[in-house]
C-alpha positions as CSV (number, residue, x, y, z in Angstrom):
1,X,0.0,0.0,0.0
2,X,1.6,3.5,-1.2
3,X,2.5,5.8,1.8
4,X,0.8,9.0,2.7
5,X,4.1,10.7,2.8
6,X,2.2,13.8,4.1
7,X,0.7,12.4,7.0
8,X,3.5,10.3,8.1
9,X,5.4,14.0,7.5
10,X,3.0,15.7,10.0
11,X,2.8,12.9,12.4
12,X,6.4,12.7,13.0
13,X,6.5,16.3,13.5
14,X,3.8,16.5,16.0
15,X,5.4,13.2,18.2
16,X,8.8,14.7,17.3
17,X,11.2,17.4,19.4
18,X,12.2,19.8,17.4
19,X,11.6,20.3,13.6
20,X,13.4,22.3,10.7
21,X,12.1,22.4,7.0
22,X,13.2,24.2,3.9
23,X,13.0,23.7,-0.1
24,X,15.6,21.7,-1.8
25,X,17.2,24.8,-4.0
26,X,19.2,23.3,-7.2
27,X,22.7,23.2,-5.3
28,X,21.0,20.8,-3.1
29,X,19.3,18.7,-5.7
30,X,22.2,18.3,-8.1
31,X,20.2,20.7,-10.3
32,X,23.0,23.0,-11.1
33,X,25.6,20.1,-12.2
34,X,28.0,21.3,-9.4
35,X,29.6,18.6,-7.3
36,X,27.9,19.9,-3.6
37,X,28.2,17.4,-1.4
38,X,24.6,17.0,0.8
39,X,22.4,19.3,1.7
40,X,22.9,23.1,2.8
41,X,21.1,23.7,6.1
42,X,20.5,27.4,8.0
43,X,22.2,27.9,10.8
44,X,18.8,28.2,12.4
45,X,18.9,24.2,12.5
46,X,22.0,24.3,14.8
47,X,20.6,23.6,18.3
48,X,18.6,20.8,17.1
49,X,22.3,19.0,16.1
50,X,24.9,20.7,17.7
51,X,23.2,22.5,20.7
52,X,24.9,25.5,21.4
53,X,26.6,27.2,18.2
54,X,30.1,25.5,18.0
55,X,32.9,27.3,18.6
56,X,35.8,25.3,16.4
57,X,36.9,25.7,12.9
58,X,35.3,23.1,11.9
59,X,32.6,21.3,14.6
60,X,31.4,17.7,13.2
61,X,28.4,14.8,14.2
62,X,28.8,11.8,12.6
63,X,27.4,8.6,12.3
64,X,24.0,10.2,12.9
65,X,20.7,7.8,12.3
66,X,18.4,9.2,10.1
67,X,15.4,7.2,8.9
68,X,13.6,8.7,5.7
69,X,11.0,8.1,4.0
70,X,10.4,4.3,2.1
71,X,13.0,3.1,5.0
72,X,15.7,4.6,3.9
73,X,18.4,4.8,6.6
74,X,21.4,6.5,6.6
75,X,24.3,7.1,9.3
76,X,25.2,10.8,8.3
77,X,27.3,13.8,9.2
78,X,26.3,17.3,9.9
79,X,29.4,19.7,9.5
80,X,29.5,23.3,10.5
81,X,32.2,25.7,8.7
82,X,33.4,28.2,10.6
83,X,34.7,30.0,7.7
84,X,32.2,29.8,5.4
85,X,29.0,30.3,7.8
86,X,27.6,27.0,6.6
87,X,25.9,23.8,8.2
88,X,26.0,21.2,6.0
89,X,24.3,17.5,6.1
90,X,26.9,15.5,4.6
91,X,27.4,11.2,3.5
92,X,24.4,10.2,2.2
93,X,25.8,7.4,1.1
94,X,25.8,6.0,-3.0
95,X,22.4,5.5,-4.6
96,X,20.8,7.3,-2.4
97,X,17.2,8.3,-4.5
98,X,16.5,11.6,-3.3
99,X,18.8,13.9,-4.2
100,X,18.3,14.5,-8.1
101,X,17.3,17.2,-9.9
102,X,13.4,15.7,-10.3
103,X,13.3,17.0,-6.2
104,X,14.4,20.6,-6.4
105,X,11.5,22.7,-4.9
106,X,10.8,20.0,-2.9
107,X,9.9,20.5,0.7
108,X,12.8,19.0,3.2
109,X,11.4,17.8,6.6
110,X,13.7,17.1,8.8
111,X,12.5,16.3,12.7
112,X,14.4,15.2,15.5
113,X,13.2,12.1,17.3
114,X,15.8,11.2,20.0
115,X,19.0,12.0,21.1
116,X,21.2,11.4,17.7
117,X,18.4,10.1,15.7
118,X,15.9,11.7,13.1
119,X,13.5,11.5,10.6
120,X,13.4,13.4,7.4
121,X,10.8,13.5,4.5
122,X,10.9,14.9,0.5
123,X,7.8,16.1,-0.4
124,X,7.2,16.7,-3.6
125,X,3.8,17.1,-5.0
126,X,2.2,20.6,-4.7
127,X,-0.9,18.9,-2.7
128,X,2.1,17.0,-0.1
129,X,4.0,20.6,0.6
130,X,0.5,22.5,0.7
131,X,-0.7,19.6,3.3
132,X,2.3,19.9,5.5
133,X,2.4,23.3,5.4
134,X,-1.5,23.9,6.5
135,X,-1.0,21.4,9.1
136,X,1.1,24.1,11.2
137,X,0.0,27.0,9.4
138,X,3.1,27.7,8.0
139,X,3.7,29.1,4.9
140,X,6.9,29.2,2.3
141,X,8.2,32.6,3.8
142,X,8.5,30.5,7.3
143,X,11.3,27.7,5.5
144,X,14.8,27.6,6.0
145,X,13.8,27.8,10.4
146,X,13.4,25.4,12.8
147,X,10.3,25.3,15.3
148,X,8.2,24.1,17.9
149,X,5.3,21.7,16.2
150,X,2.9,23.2,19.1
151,X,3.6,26.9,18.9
152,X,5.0,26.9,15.3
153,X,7.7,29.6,14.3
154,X,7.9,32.8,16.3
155,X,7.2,36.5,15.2
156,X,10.9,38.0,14.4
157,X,10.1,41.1,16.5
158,X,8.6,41.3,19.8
159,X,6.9,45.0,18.9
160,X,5.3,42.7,16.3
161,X,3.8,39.7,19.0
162,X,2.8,42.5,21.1
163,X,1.1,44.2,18.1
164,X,-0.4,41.2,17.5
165,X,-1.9,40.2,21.0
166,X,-3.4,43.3,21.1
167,X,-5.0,42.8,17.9
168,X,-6.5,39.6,18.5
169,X,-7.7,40.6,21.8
170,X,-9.2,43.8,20.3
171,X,-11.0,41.4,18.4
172,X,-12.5,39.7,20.9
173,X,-11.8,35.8,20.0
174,X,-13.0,33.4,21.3
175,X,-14.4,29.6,21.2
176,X,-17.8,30.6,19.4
177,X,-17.0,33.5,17.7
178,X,-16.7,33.8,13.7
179,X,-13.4,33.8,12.2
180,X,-12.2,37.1,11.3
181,X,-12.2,37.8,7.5
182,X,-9.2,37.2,5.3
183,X,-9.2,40.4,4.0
184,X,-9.7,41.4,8.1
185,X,-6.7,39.9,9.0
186,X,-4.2,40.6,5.7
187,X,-4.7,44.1,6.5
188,X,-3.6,43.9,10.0
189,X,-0.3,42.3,8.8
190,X,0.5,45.3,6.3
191,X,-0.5,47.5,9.2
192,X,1.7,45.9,11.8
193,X,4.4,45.3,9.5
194,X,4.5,49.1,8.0
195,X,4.4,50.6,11.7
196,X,6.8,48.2,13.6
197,X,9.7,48.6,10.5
198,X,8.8,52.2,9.2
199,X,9.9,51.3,5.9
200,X,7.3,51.5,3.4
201,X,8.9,53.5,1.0
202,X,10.0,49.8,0.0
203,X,6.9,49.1,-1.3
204,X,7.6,50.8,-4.5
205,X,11.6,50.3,-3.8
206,X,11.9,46.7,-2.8
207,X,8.2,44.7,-3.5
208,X,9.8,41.5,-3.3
209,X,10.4,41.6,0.4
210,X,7.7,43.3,1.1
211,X,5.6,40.4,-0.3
212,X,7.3,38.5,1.7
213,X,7.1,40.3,5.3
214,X,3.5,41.2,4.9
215,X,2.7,36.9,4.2
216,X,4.9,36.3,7.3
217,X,3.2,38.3,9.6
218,X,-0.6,37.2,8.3
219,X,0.6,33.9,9.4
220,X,1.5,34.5,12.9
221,X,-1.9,36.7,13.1
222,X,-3.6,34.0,11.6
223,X,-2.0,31.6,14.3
224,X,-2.6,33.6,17.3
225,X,-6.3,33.6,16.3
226,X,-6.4,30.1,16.1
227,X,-4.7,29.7,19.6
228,X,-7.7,32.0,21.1
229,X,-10.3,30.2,19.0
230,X,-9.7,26.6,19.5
231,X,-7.2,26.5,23.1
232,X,-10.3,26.0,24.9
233,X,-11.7,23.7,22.9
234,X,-9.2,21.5,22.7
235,X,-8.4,21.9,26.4
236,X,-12.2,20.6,27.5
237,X,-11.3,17.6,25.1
238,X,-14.1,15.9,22.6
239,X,-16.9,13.7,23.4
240,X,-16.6,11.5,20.4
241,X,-13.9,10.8,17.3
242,X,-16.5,12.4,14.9
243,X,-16.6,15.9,17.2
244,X,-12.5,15.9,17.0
245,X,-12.7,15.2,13.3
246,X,-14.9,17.5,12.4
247,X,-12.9,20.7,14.4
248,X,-9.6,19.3,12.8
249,X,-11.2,19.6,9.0
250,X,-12.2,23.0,9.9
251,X,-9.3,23.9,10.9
252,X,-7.2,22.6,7.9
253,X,-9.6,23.5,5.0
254,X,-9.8,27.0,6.3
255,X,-5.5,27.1,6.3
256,X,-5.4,25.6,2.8
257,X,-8.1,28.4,1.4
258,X,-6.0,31.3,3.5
259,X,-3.1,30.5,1.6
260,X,-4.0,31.5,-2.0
261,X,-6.1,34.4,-0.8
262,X,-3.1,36.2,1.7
263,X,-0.8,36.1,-1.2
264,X,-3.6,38.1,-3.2
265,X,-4.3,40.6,-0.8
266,X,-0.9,41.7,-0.4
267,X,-0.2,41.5,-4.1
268,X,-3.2,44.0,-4.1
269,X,-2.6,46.2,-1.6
270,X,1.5,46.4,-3.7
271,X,0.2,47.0,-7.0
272,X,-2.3,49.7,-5.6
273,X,0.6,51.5,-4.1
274,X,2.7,51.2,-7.1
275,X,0.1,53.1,-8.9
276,X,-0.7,50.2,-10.8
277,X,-4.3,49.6,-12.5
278,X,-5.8,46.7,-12.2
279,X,-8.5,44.2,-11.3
280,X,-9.1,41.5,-9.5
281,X,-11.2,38.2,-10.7
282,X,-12.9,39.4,-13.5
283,X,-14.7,36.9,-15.3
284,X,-13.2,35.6,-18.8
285,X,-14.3,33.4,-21.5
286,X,-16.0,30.4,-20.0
287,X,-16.4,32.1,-16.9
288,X,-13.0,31.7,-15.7
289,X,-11.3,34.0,-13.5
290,X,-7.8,34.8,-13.8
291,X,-6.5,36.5,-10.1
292,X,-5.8,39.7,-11.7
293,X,-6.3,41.6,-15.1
294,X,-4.5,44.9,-15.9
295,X,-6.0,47.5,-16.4
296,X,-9.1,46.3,-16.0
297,X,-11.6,44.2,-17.1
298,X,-13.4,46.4,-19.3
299,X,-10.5,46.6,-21.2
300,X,-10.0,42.9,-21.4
301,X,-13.6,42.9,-22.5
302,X,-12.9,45.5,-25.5
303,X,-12.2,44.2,-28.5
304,X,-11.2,47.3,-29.4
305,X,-8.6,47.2,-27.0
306,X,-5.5,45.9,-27.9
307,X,-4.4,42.8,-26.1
308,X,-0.8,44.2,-26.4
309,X,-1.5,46.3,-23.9
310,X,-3.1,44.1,-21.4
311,X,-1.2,41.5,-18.8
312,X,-3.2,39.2,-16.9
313,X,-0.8,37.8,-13.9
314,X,-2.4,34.4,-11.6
315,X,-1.0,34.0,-7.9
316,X,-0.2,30.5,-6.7
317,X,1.5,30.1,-3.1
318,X,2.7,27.4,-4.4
319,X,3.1,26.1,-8.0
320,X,4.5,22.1,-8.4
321,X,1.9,20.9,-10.0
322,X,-1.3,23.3,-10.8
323,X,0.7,26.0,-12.9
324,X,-1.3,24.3,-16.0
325,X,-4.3,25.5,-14.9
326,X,-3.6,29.6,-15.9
327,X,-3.2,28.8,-19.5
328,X,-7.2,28.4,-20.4
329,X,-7.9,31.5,-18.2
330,X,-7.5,34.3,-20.5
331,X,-8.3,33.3,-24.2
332,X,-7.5,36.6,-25.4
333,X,-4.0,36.3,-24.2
334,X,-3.2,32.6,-25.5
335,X,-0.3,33.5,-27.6
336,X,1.0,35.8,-25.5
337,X,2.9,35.3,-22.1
338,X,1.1,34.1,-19.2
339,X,2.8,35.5,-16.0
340,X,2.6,33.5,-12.7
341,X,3.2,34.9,-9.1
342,X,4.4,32.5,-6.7
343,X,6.5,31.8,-2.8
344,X,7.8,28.8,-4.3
345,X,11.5,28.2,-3.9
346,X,12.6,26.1,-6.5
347,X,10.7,23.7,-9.1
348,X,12.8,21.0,-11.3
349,X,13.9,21.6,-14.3
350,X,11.6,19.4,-16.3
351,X,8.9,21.4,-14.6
352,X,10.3,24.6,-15.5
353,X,11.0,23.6,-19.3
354,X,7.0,22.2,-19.4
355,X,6.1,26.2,-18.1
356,X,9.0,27.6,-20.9
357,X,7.4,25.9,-23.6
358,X,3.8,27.0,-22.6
359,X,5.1,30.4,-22.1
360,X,4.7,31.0,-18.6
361,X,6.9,33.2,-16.8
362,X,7.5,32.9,-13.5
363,X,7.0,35.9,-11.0
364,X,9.0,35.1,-7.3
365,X,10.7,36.9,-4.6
366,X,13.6,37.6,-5.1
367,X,15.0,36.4,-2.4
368,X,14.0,33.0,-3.9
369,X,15.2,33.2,-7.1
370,X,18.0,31.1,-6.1
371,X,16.3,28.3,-5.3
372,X,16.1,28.1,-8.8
373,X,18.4,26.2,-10.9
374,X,20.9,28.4,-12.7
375,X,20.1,28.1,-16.6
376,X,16.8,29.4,-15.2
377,X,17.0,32.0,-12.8
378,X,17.6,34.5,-15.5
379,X,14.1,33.9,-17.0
380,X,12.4,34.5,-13.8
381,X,11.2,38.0,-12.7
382,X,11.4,39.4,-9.4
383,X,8.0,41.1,-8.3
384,X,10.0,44.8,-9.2
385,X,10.8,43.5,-12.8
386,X,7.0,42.5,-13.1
387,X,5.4,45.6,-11.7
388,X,7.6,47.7,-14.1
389,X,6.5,45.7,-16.8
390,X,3.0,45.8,-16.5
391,X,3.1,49.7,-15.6
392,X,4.9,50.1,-19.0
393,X,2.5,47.8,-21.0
394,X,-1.2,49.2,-19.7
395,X,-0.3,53.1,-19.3
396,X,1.7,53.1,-22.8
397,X,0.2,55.7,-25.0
């Protein structure tokens, strides 16, 4: 019977101690051709191996048990480089299946079960990452950390937690109250972000992080009022399997449906303060709805207006597998480039050579760019590159 590499993912996490995660970027895969040897970890993972940062050269564990998944088991070595900054997971051994270029972009679990021993998981399907992810409500902008499966990753600024308690308590949440809008919530995060860091002349300057703060602090917001919603639920327990059930589907379903729609509020609330025109869902041919239409729909609906100067960009937290689904959304623009925003770092290059030929171009943080493998990174744009673009195209005379 095949494996439900997702679940066995989240169990291990939740029976684990602590847990780090991050996308395979091309070095890691093999991608890039180079001769790496293992897999590059943050130095956020070092207290789960090494405890307290070492303070040699060159610190080493070896011989380390780690069981993945299909029963793989290797007896491994993390290495930390003084010099060069890095953590490094090192002798894999030969043959080992998961380090090829079909798993760049994949998610990397990596959970520590006992004293020397852990457990690590590649999860590579869109649904498998988007699964794991929901379970914690995490999101892509929280990889490359380690955290606490009960209290997840924590905010980077304590202005920002207290910012955020008060929030939530403003709001009054509780076991029967309603959950607060997405749109509620995304414009807390831009709020709380803008006023802890006083920086948002980067929203025109530097989009690309700003994408990326404003989705990391939804997520803790979004956590906290989970915390206040179901903590006393959970603490007075459940009568019956089907009571637990039923909360635990809520819960998920309502993280899976957050993601897509945080990363479009933000986009939003960017490309209005870029000056950009646009709008959002308007229904196409066959009453499809692309995520966003510049300038507007009424000009997509024109046929007077020419399509050279219209761009219709789709928003995808994540984008394995379900990329294919933006081509049939805009017939008007079928020959012409279909632009894709996404928090995925990394895809494989077979992936990315399907989305070349069916001219889709890839719209990513910058930051993440390179996750990508090299022969690519130059085709993808950073959210800056894309903004200027499409303010060129719509308000050309």
């Amino acid at each position: 019977m095949e494996i439900d590499l997702a679940a066995k993912a989240i169990e291990t996490t939740q029976s684990g101690f602590e847990t780090y995660f991050k996308f395979l970027s091309a070095n890691d895969s093999g991608a890039t051709g180079a001769h790496q040897s293992g897999i590059l970890l943050s130095n956020r993972a070092m207290p789960m191996i090494f405890g307290d940062r070492p303070t040699e050269h060159v610190a080493k564990r070896e011989n380390m048990r780690i069981t993945w998944q299909d029963d793989v088991v290797t007896y491994s070595t993390f290495t930390w480089y003084e010099s060069k900054g890095e953590l490094r997971l090192t002798r894999l051994g030969r043959g080992f299946p998961y380090l090829n270029p079909d798993f760049t972009g994949a998610l990397f679990v990596f959970t520590r079960v006992a004293e020397g021993e852990y457990e690590a998981f590649l999860l590579n399907s869109e649904d498998e990452i988007d699964r794991y992810l929901a379970a914690f409500s995490l999101g892509p902008q929280d990889a490359g950390q380690m955290f606490d499966p009960l209290a997840g990753p924590k905010s980077h600024e304590d202005a920002e937690e207290a910012a955020i308690r008060a929030f939530v308590r403003y709001l009054g949440i509780g076991a029967n109250s309603d959950f607060p809008l997405s749109e509620t919530i995304s414009g807390k995060a831009r709020e709380i972000q803008n006023a802890v860091h006083d920086r948002r002349d980067l929203i025109v300057e530097n989009p690309d992080l700003k994408v990326i703060e404003y989705t990391r602090v939804e997520y803790a917001i979004f956590r906290e009022v989970e915390a206040q919603m179901y903590g006393p639920i959970i603490s007075r327990g459940f009568d019956t399997v089907e009571q637990f059930v039923s909360v635990a589907n809520t819960v998920l379903n309502r993280r899976k449906s957050r993601a897509g729609k945080s990363l479009e509020h933000h986009l939003a609330s960017i490309f209005h303060d870029n000056s950009l025109p646009f709008e959002e869902q308007v229904v196409t041919e066959g009453n499809k709805k692309p995520d966003f239409v510049f300038p507007s729909g009424a000009a997509y609906h024109d046929p007077s207006y020419s399509a050279d100067k219209l761009v219709v960009l789709a928003a995808k937290t994540t984008c394995k597998d379900r990329w294919r689904q933006i081509i049939t959304e805009a017939d008007r623009m079928r020959d012409r480039t279909h632009f894709l925003m996404t928090l995925q770092q990394g895809n494989t290059p077979r992936q990315l050579e399907e989305m070349r030929a069916a001219n889709v171009k890839l719209v990513v943080p910058k930051p993440y760019i390179k996750a990508y493998p090299p022969e690519f990174q130059d085709e993808i744009w950073p959210l800056k590159q894309f903004i200027e673009y499409a303010k060129e195209t719509v308000c050309s005379l």
